[in-house]
C-alpha positions as CSV (number, residue, x, y, z in Angstrom):
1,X,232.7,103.1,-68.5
2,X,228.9,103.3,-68.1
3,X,227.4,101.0,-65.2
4,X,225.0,98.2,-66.5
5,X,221.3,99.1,-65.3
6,X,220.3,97.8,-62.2
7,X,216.7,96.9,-63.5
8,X,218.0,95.0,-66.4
9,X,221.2,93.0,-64.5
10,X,217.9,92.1,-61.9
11,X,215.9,91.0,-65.1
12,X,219.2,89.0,-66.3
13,X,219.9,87.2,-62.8
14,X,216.6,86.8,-62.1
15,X,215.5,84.2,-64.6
16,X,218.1,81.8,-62.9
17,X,216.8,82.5,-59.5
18,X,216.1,78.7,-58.0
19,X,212.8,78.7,-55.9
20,X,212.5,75.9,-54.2
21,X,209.4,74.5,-52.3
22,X,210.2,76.0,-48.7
23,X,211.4,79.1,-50.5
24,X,207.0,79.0,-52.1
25,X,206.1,78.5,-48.2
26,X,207.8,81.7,-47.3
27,X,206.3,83.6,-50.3
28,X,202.9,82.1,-49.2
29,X,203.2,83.1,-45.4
30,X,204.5,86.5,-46.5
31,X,201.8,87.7,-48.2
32,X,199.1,87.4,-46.3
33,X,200.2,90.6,-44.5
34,X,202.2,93.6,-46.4
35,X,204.9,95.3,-43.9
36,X,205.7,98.2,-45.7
37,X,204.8,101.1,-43.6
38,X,205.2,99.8,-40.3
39,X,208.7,101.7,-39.4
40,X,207.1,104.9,-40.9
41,X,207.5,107.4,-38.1
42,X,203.8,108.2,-36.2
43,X,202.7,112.0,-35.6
44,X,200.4,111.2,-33.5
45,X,200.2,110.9,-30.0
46,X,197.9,109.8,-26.6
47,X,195.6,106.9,-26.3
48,X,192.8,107.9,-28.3
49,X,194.3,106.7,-31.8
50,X,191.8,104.4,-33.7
51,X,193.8,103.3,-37.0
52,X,197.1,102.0,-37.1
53,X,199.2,104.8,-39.3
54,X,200.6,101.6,-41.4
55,X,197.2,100.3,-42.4
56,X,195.9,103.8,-43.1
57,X,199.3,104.3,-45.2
58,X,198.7,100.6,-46.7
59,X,195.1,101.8,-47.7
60,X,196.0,104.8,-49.9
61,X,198.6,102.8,-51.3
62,X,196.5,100.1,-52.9
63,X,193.8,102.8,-53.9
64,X,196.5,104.8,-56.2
65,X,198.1,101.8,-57.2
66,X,194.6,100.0,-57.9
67,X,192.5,102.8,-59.3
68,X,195.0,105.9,-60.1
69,X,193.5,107.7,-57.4
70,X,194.5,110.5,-54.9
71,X,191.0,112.2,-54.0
72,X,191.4,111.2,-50.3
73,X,187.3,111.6,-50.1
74,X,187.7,108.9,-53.0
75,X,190.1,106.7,-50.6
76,X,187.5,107.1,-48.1
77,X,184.3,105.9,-50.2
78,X,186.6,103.1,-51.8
79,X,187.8,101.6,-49.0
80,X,183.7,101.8,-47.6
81,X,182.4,100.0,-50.6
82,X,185.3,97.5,-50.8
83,X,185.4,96.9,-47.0
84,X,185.1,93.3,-46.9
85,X,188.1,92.9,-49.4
86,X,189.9,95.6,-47.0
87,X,189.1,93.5,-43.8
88,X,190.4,90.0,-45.0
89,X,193.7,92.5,-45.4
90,X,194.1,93.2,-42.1
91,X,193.4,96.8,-42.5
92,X,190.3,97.0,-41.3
93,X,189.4,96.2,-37.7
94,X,186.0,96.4,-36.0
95,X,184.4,97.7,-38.9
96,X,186.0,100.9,-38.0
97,X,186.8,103.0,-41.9
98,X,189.0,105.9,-41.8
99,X,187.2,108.9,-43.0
100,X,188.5,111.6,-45.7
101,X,189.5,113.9,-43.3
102,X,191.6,111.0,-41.7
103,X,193.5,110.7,-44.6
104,X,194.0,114.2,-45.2
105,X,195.0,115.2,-41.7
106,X,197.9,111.8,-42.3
107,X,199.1,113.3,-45.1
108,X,199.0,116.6,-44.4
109,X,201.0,115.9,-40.7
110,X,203.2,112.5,-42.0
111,X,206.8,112.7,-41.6
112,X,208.0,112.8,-44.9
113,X,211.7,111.5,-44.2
114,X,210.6,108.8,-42.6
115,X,208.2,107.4,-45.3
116,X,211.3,107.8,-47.8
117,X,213.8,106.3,-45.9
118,X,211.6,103.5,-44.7
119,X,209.9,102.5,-48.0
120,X,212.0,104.1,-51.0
121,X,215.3,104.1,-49.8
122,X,214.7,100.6,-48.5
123,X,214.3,98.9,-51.1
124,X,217.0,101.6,-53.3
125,X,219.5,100.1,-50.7
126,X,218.9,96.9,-51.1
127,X,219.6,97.2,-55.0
128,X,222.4,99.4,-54.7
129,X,223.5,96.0,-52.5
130,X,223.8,93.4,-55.5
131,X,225.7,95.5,-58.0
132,X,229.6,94.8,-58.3
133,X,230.4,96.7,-61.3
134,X,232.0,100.0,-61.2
135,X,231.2,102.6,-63.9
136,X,229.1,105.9,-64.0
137,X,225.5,106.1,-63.1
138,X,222.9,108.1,-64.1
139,X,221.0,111.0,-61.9
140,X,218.4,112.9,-63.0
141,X,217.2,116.5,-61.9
142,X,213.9,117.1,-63.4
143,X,210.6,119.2,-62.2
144,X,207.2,118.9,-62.5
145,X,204.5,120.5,-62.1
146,X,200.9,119.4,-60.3
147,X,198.5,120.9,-62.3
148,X,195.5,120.5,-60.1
149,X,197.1,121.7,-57.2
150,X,196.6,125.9,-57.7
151,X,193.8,127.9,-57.1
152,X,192.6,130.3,-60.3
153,X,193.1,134.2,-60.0
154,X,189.6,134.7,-59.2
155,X,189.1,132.3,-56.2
156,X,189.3,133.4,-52.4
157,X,192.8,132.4,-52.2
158,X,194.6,132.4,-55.6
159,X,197.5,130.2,-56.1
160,X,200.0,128.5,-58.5
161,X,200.1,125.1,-59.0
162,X,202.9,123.5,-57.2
163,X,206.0,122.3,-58.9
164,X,207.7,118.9,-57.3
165,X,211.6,119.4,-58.1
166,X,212.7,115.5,-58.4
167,X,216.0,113.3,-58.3
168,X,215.8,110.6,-60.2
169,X,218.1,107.2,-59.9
170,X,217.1,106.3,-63.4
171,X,219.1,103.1,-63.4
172,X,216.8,101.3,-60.3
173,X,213.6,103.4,-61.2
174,X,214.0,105.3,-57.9
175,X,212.8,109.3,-57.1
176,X,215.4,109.8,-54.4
177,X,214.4,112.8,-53.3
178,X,210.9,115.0,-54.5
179,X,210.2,118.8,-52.7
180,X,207.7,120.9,-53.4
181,X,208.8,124.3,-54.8
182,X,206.1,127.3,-54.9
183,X,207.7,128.6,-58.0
184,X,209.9,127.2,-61.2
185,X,212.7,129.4,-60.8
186,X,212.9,128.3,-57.0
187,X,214.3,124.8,-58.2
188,X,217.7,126.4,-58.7
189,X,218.6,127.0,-55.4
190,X,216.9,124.0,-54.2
191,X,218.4,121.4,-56.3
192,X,222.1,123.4,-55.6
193,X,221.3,122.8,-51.6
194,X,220.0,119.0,-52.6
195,X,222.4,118.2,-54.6
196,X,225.3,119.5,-52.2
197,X,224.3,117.2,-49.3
198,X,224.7,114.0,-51.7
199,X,227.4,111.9,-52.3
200,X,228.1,112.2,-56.1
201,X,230.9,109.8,-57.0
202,X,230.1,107.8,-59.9
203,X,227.3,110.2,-60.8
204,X,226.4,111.8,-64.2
205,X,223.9,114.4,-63.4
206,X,221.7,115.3,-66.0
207,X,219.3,118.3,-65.6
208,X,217.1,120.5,-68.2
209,X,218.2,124.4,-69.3
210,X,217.0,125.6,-66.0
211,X,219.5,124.4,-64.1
212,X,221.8,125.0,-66.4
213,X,223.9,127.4,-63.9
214,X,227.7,128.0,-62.9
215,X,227.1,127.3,-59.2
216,X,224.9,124.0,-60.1
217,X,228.2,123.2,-62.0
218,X,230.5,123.8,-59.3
219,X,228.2,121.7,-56.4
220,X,228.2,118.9,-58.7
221,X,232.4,118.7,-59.2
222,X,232.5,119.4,-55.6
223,X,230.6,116.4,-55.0
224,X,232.9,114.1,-57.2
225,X,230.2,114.2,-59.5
226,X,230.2,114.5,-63.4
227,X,227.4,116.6,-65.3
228,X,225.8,117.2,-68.4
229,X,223.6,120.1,-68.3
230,X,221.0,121.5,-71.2
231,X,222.0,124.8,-72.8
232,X,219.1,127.1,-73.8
233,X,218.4,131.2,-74.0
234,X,218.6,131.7,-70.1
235,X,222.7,131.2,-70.5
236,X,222.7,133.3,-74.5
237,X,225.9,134.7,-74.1
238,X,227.4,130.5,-73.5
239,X,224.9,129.1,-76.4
240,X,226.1,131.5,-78.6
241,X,229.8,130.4,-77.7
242,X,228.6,126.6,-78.0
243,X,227.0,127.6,-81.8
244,X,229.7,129.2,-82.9
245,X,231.9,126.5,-82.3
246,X,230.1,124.0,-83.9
247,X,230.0,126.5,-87.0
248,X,233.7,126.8,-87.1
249,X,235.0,125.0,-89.7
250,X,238.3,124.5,-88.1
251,X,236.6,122.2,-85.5
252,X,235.1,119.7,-87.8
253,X,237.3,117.4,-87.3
254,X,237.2,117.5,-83.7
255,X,233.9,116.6,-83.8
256,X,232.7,112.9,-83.1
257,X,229.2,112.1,-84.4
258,X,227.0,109.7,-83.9
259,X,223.5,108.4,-84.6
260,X,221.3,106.4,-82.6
261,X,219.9,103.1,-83.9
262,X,216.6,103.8,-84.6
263,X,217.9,106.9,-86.5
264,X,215.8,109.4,-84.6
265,X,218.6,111.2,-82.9
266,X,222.1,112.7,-84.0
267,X,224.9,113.4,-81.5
268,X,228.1,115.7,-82.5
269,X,230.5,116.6,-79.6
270,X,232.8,118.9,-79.8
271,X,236.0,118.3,-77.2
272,X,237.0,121.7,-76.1
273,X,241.1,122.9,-76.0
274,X,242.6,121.5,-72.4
275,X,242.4,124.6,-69.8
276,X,239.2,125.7,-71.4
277,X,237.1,127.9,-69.1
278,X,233.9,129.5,-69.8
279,X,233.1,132.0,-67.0
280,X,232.5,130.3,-63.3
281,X,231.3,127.2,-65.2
282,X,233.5,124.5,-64.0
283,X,235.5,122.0,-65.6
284,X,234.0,122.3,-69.1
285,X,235.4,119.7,-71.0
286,X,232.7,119.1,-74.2
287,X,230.0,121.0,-76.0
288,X,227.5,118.8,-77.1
289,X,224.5,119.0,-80.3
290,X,221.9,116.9,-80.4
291,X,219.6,116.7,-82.9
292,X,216.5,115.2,-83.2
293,X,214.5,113.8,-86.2
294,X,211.3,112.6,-84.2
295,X,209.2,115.5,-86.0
296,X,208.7,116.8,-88.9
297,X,210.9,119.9,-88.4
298,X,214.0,119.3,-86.8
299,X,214.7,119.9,-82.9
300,X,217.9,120.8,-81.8
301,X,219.6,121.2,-78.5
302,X,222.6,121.8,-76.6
303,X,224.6,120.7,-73.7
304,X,227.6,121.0,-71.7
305,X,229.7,118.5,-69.8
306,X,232.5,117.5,-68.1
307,X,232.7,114.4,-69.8
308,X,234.6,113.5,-73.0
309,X,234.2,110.0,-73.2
310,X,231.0,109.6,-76.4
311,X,229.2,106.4,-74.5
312,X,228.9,107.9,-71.0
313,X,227.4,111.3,-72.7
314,X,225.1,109.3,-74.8
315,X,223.8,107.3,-72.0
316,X,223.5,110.7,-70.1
317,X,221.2,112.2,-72.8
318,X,219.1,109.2,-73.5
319,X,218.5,108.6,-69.6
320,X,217.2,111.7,-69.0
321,X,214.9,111.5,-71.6
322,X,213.5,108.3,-70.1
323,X,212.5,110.6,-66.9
324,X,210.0,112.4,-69.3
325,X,209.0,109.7,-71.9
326,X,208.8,106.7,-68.9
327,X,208.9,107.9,-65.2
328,X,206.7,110.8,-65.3
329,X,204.6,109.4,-68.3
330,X,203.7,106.4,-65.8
331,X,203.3,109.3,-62.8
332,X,200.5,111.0,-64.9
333,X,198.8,108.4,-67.2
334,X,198.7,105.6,-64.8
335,X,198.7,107.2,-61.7
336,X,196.8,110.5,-62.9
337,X,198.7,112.5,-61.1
338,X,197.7,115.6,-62.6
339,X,194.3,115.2,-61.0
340,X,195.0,115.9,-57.5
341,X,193.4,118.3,-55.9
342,X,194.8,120.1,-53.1
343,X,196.7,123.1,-51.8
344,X,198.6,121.6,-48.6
345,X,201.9,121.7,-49.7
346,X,203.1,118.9,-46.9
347,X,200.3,116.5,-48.5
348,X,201.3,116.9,-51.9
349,X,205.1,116.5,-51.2
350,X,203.8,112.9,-49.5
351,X,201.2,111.7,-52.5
352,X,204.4,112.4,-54.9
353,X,206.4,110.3,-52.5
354,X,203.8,107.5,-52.2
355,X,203.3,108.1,-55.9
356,X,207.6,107.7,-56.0
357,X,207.2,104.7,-54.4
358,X,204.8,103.0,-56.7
359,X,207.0,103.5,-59.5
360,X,209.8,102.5,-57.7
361,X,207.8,98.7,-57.0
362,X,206.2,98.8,-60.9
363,X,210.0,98.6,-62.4
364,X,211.2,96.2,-59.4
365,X,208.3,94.4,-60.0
366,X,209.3,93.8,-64.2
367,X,212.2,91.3,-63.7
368,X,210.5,89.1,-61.0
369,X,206.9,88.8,-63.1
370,X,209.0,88.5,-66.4
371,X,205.8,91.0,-67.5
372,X,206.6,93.8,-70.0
373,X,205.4,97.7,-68.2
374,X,201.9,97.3,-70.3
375,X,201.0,93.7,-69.0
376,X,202.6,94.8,-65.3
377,X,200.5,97.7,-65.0
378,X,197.3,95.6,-65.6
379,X,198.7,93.0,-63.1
380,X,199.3,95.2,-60.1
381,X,196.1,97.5,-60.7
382,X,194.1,93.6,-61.2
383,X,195.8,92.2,-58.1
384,X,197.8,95.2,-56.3
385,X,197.9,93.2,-52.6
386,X,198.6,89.9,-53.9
387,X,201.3,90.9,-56.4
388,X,202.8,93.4,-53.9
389,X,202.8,90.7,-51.2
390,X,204.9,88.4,-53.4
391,X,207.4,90.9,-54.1
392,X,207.6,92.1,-50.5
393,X,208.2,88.7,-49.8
394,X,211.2,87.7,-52.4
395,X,213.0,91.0,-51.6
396,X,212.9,90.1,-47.8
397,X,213.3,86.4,-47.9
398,X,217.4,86.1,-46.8
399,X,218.4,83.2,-48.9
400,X,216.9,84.6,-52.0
401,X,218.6,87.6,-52.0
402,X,222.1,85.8,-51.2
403,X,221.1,83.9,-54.5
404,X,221.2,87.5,-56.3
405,X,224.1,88.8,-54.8
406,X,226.1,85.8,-55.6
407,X,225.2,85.5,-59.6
408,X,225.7,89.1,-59.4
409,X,228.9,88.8,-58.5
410,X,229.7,86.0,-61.2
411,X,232.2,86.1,-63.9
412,X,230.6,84.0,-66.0
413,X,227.5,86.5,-65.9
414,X,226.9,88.3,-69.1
415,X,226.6,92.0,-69.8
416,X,223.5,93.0,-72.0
């Protein structure tokens, strides 16, 4: 059984949500100041430190969120021209504006554990909390690459562009975990040691052809976990195995296909012989085709998976295509991430986390403003503070959120 997504039981209970006029007072009171960042671990030390490392944090926040911005000389000069707007925030005291190199030397030195698990993880918690209903959910392994972040051939110090290696909770909108990997073939190894230190039960990890490796397989059953991996010319000797089979006429009618609604994708799976083994691959139980109809010429691709049941590998294929067509499209045309520039590895690992985190508060932010993502995005770039605030304040307000678990956990409640 696939799990109902967390974003769209919140959007479901939400609507029945009573606010009444004490519960406005607390909204009210909570937003005139934003807590988010002040449990973030602080680097620095001695009695000499002018900003507070939450308002700093809170500051760079509300630029990328407000203006799609990174450049932290751009923080710097924004926060300067908007100062009065940043002082009847709170996070700006005796006139005193953080410089660029401020913000660099914060991001470049912030504890990057510590700004997940007291931000990102928070809130993924907290919806973790209100769901009652067992079933599989979906996690996504995907890279990407920062394309401003290298240095061409002919500079001083050449370099690549850095490649961020993310998790993805799909169902709540949350990057779990994002590390920077100097090279493309280096995710392998790092999403194996990732990967190994979570607790997979429930999961269906998805992942692109890359990682499509008998040791990733093995982690993942290790883990309790359940994967379905894309097949492509780095495994040739298993794709040809997987084409063959579908070409065999004596397995036609093993296979189960299926088309999706809008027509733009076919599945065929192929359930494979009980004891099956390919290799070290572990626990290969279906090969999968999909085929797309998108373009003019047809795409095709393969997968394999553990799975056998034709919903739960559906929702794993569809899901991870959302990571590229929603989560990372909103990373780079709303957030621009592409554009920023810089070479310290520790700062860009912490812009993709802030940048995470963003994303994380845009989906979490849908169900409460009853907004669809166009209209939302206007919203929180128009009114970031304000519209955070208010958020902020429902997640943390105690007898709201004991209104959500409780319709969660009704029986009357139904599925979408």
């Amino acid at each position: 059984m696939v799990k109902d997504n967390t974003l769209v039981v919140l959007k479901d209970i939400i609507s029945r949500v009573h606010l009444d006029e004490d519960d406005v007072a607390e909204i009210l009171i909570g937003s005139r100041h934003i807590h988010l960042f002040d449990e973030v671990k602080d680097f620095r030390k001695g009695s000499r430190i002018t900003y507070e490392l939450s308002d700093i944090l809170m500051m760079a926040f509300i630029v990328i969120l407000e203006k799609g911005k990174q450049s932290f000389y751009y923080m710097s000069s924004y926060v300067s021209f908007n100062r009065k707007r940043f002082e009847e925030m709170g996070l700006i005291k005796e006139g005193k504006i953080p410089s660029h190199d401020t913000f660099r030397r914060v991001f470049s030195l912030l504890d990057s554990k510590s700004l997940v698990d007291t931000s990102i993880m928070r809130f993924h918690r907290l919806l973790r909390q209100m769901e009652q209903e067992k079933g599989l959910r979906h996690i996504g392994v995907d890279g990407k690459a920062v394309n401003a972040t290298g240095r061409s051939a002919d500079s001083k110090n050449p370099s690549k562009n850095a490649n961020v290696l993310n998790i993805y909770d799909t169902f709540s909108g949350t990057c779990l975990v994002s590390e920077v990997v100097e090279d493309k073939t280096n995710e392998i190894p790092v999403a194996q040691a990732l990967l190994s230190q979570m607790d997979l039960s429930d999961d269906l990890i998805t992942a692109d052809a890359l990682h499509c490796q008998a040791r990733t397989t093995q982690v993942i059953r290790e883990r309790k976990g359940h994967y379905l991996l894309c097949a492509r010319d780095n495994q040739p000797l298993l794709l040809s195995d997987i084409r063959s089979r579908f070409l065999n006429k004596r397995n036609s009618r093993k296979i189960t296909k299926q088309t999706s609604d809008d027509g733009s994708r076919t599945i065929e799976i192929l359930r494979l012989p009980p004891g099956f083994e390919y290799e070290d691959f572990k626990d290969i139980r279906s090969y999968v085709k999909m085929t797309s109809h998108k373009r003019s010429s047809e795409c095709i691709r393969y997968y394999i998976t553990d799975l056998i049941k034709t919903d739960e590998i559906l929702m794993g294929i569809e899901e991870h295509w959302a990571i590229e067509n929603d989560l990372h499209k909103l990373k780079d045309d709303h957030l621009n991430e592409d554009s920023f520039r810089c070479i310290d590895r520790k700062a860009i690992k912490n812009i993709a986390i802030m940048n995470n985190l963003i994303v994380q508060l845009i989906y979490i932010y849908l169900p409460f403003s009853g907004y669809d993502l166009h209209t939302a995005k206007i919203a929180l770039s128009c009114r970031p503070y304000e519209e955070i605030s208010k958020l902020l304040a429902v997640l943390s307000s105690e007898k709201i959120i004991d209104q959500l678990k409780a319709m969660m956990k009704d029986p009357k409640r139904k599925r979408k």
